[in-house]
C-alpha positions as CSV (number, residue, x, y, z in Angstrom):
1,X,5.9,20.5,2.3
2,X,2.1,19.8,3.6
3,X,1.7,22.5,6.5
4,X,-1.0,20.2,7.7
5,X,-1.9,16.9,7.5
6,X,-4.4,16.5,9.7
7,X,-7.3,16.9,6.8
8,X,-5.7,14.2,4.8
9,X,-5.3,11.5,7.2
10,X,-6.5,8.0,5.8
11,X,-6.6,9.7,2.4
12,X,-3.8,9.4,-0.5
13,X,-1.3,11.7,-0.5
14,X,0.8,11.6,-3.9
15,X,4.7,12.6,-3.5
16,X,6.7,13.4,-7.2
17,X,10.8,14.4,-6.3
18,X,12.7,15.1,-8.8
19,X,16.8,15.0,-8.8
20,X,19.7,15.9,-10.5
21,X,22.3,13.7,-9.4
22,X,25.8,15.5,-10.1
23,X,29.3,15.1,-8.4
24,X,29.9,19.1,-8.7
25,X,27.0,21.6,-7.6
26,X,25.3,21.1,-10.4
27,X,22.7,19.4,-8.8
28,X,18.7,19.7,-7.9
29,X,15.9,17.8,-5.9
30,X,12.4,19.4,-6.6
31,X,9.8,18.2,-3.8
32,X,6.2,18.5,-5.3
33,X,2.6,17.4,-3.9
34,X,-0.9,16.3,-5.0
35,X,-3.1,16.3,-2.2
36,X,-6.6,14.6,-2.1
37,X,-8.9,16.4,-5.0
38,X,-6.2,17.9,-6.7
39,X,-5.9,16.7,-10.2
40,X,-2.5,18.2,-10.5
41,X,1.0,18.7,-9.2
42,X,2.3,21.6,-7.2
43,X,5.8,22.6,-6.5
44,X,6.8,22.8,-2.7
45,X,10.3,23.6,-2.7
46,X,13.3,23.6,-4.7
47,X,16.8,22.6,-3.6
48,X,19.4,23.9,-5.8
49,X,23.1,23.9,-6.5
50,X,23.7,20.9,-4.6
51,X,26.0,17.8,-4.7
52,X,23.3,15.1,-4.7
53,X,25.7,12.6,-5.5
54,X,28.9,12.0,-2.8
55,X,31.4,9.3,-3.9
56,X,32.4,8.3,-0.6
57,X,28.9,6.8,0.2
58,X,29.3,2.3,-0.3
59,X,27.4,2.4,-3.9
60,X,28.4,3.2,-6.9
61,X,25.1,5.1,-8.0
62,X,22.4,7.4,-6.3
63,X,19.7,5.6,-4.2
64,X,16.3,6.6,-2.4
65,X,15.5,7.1,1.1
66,X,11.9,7.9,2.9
67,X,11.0,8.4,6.1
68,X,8.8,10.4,8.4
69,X,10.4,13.3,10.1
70,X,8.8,14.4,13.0
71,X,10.9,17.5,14.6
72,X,8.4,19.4,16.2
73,X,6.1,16.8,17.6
74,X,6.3,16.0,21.5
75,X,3.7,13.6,23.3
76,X,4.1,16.3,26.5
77,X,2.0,19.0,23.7
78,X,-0.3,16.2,22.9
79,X,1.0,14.6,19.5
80,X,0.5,11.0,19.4
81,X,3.7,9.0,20.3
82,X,3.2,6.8,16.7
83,X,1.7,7.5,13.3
84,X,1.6,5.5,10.2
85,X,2.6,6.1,6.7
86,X,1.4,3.6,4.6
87,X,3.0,3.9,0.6
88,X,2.8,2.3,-2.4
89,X,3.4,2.9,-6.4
90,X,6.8,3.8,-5.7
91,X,8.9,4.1,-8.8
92,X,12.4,5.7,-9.7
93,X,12.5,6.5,-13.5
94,X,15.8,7.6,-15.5
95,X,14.5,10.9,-16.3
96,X,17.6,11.3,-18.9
């Protein structure tokens, strides 16, 4: 979603994902970004016709999950073997 990080790092990066949760392919999460100095939101990608919500999961309703996903990194091309993501202001509002 942010091609590089690298100018941001110790800065606030703000996250906004939005989701449809539906049974049937109905369906959405839509991944937007402000980075530092932007005032607003922009739109990063858009999954669509999707079952966000799978009934054989232990809960009886959707839930969050984060994490930092590292698939290209490798310490052998120089990456550093940690990094830290610190959040906060994290907040899941009933949209409907």
């Amino acid at each position: 979603m942010v091609e590089d990080f690298r100018p941001h790092i110790d800065r606030w990066m703000r996250f906004r994902i939005d989701v449809r949760w539906a049974a049937s392919r109905t369906g959405y999460y839509k991944v937007s970004v402000r980075l530092p100095g932007e005032k607003d939101f922009t739109l990063k990608k858009t999954y669509t016709d999707l079952n966000t919500f799978h009934p054989e999961n232990p809960t009886a309703f959707g839930y969050i999950k984060w994490g930092l996903y590292r698939p290209a990194s490798s310490t052998e091309a120089g990456d550093p073997a940690t990094r830290v993501v610190r959040h906060d202001d994290i907040r899941v509002i009933d949209l409907g």
